[in-house]
C-alpha positions as CSV (number, residue, x, y, z in Angstrom):
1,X,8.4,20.8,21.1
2,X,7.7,17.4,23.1
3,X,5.6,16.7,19.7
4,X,8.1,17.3,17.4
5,X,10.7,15.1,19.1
6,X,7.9,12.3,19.7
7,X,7.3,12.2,15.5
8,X,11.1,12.1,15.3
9,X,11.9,9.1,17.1
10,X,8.7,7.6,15.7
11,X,10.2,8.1,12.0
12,X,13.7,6.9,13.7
13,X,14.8,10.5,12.1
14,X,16.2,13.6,13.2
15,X,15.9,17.2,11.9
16,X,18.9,19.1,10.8
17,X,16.2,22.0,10.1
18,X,13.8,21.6,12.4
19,X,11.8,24.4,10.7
20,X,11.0,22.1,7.6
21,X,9.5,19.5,10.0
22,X,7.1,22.9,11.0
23,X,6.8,24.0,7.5
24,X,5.3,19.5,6.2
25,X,2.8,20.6,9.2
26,X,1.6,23.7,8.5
27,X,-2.1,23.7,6.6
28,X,-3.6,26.4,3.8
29,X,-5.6,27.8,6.2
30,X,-3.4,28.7,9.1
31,X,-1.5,31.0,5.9
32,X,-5.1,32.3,5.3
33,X,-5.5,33.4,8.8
34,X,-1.9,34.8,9.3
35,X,-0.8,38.5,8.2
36,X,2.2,38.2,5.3
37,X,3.2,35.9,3.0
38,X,3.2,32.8,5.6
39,X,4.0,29.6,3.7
40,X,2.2,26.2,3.8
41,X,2.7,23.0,3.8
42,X,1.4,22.6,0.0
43,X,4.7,22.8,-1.8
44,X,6.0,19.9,0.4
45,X,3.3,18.0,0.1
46,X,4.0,17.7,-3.8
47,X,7.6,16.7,-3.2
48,X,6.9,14.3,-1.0
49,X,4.2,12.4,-3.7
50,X,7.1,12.3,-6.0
51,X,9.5,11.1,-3.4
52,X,7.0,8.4,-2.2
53,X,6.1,7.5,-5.5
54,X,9.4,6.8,-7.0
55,X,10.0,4.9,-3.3
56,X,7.6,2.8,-3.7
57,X,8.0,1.5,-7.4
58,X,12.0,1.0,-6.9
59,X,10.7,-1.3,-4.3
60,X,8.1,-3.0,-6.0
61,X,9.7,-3.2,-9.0
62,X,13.1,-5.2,-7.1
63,X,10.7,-7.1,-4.6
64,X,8.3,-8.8,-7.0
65,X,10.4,-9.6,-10.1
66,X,7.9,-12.3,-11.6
67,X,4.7,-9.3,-11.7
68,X,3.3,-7.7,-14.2
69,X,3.0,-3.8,-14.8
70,X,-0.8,-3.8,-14.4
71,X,-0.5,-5.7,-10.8
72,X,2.3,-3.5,-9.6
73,X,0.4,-0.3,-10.4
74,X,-2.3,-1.5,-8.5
75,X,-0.3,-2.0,-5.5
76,X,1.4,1.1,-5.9
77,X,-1.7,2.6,-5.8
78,X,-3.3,0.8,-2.5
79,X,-0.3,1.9,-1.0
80,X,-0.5,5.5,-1.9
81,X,-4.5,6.1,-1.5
82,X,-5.6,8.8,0.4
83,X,-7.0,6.1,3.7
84,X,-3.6,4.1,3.3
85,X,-2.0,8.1,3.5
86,X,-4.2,9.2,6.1
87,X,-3.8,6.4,8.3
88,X,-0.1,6.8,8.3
89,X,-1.1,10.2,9.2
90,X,-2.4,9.2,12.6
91,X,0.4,6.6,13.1
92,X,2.2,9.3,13.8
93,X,-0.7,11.2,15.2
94,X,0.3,14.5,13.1
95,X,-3.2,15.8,13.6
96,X,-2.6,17.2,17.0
97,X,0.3,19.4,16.0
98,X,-1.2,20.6,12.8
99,X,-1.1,24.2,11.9
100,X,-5.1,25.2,11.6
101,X,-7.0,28.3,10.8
102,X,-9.7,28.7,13.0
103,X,-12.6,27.8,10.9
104,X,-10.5,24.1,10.0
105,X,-10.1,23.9,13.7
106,X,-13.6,24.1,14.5
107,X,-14.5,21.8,11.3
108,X,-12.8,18.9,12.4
109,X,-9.8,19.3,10.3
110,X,-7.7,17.9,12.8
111,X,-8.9,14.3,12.4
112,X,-9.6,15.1,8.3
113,X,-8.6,12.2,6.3
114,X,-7.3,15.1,3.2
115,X,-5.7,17.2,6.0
116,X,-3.6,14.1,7.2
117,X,-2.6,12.5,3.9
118,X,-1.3,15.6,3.0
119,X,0.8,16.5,6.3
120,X,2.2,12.7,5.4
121,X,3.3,13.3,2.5
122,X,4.8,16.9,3.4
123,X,6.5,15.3,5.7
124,X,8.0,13.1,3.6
125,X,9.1,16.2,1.9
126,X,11.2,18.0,4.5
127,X,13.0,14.4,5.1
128,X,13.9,14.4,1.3
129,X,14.7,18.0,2.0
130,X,16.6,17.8,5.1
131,X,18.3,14.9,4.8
132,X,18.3,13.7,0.8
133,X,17.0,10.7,-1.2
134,X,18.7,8.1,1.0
135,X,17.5,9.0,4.4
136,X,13.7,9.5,2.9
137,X,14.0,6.2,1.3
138,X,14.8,4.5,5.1
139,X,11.6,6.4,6.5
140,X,9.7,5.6,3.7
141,X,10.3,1.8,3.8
142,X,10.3,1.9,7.5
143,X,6.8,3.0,7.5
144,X,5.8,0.7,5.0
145,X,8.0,-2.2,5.9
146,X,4.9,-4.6,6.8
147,X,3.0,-3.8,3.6
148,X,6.3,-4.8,1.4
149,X,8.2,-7.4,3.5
150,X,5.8,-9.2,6.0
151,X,5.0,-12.7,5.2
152,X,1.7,-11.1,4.1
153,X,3.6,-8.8,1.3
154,X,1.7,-10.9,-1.6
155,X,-1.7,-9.8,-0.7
156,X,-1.4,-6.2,-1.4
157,X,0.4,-7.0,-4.8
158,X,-2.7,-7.7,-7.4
159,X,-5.1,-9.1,-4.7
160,X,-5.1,-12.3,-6.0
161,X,-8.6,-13.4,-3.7
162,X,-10.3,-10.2,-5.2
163,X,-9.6,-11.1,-8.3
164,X,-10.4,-14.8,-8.0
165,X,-13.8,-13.7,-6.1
166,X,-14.5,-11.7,-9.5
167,X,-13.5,-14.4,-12.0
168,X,-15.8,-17.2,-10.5
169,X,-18.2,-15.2,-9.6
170,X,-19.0,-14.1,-13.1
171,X,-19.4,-17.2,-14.1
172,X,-21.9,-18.4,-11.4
173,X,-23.2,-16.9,-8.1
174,X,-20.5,-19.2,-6.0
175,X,-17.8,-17.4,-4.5
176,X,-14.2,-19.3,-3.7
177,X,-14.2,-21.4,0.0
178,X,-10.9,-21.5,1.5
179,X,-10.0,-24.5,3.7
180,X,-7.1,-25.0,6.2
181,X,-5.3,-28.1,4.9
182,X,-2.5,-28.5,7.4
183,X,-0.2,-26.6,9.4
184,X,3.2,-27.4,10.2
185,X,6.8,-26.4,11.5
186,X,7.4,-25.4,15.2
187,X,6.0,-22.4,16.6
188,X,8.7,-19.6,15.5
189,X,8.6,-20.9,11.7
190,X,5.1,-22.4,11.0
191,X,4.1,-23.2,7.9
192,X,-0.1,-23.5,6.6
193,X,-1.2,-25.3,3.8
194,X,-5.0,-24.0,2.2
195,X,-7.0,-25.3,-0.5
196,X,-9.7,-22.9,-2.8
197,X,-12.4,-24.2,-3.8
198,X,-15.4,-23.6,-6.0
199,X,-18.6,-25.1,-6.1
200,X,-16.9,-28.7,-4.2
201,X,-14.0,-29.2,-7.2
202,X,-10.5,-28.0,-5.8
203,X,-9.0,-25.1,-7.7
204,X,-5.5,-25.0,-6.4
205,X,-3.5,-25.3,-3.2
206,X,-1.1,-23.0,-1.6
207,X,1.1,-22.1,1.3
208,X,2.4,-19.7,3.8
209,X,4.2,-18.2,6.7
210,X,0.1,-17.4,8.2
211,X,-3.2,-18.7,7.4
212,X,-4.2,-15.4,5.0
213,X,-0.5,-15.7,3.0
214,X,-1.6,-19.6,2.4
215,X,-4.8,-18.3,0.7
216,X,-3.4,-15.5,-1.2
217,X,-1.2,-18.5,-2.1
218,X,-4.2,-20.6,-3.2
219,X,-5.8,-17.7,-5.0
220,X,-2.7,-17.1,-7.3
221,X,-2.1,-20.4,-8.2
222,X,-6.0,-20.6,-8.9
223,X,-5.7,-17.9,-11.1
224,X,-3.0,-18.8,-12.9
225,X,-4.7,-22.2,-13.7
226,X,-7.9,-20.4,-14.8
227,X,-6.6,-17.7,-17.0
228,X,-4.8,-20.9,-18.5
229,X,-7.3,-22.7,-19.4
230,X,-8.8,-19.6,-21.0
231,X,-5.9,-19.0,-23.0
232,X,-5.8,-23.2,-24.0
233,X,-9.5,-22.9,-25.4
234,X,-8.7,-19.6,-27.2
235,X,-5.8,-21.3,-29.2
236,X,-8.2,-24.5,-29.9
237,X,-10.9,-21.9,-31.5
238,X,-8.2,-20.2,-33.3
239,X,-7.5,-22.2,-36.7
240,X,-4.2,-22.2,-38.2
241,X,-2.6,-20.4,-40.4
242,X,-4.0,-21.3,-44.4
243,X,-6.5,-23.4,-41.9
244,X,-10.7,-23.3,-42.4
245,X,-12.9,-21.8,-39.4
């Protein structure tokens, strides 16, 4: 099928079995409406979670040495949400050659954020399947290549501006301002410079290969000075050992 050979070359993989590839896009209710004991694309689905998963936090894990658990789990989960799945989904634009019943075709389940996560992640399946761990771990990280290895890879790990946004403004109704400091280097390497600020008094400066990585850059190093001076006035109200309050 033209289909098939279009969501091949898109995953830069090719089907031993070409029958798993039809099995990762086969949904519930097509099995419901067919006469036997037709299979779906459930079973894949929940190999290719588990495939994704352990993907993903390999990856993390080697990529971002210096973060914590909390922060990588948090990423891990951005990038495995059902919108970050279903999105994928239509990448490949799986909902056109999805196996439907007839009341999920006339429902809209074509276009069905659950319906497309879950083809994704089928699919995922059949690679594992058809081709082992090491060819599902090149789709995998060559679907989510940008997310992990573009010079904006720091801003899905933790969201550092999130969590910046949430610190200051907890402590007053001001939100962060980011300004554009400098930006430097020819036009195939630049480099920016940004500064956050809060309520006029520079937090912290940072830089980057774009104008976002240089305030995710700003954000972390922000945070890191915050939560430092939290942890400096927690010591000074903590008296010492044998010590009076």
């Amino acid at each position: 099928m033209d289909g098939h050979a279009t969501i091949q070359r898109r995953l830069a993989y090719t089907f031993r079995r070409p029958e798993l590839l039809e099995l990762s896009l086969t949904h519930p209710s097509a099995c419901a409406d067919a006469s036997g004991s037709a299979q779906s694309n459930q079973r894949l689905e929940f190999l290719g979670d588990a495939v994704l998963q352990l993907v993903l936090t390999s990856e993390l894990y080697r990529k971002f040495p210096g973060r914590d658990e909390g922060d990588l789990s948090k990423t891990r989960a951005w990038l495995v949400n059902g919108a970050t799945l279903a999105a994928h989904g239509r990448a490949l634009q799986l909902g056109a050659l999805l196996r439907l019943g007839r009341g999920e075709e006339k429902s809209g389940g074509r276009d069905r954020d659950s319906s497309l996560a879950d083809a994704f992640e089928a699919l995922l399946g059949a690679v594992y399947l058809d081709g082992g761990y090491t060819k599902a771990r090149a789709v995998i990280l060559g679907l989510f290549g940008d997310a992990l290895h573009g010079d904006d890879a720091g801003q899905f790990v933790g969201n550092p501006k999130g969590e910046l946004q949430e610190l200051l403004q907890a402590r007053s109704d001001a939100g962060p301002e980011y300004r554009l400091l400098e930006t430097s280097g020819p036009d195939h390497a630049r480099r920016f410079a940004c500064a956050v600020r809060h309520r006029g008094q520079e937090l912290a400066r940072g830089e980057g290969a774009s104008k976002k990585a240089a305030e995710v850059a700003a954000a972390d190093a922000a945070l890191k000075v915050l939560r430092g001076e939290k942890k400096g006035r927690a010591r000074r109200r903590t008296p010492p050992a044998g010590g009076h309050a």
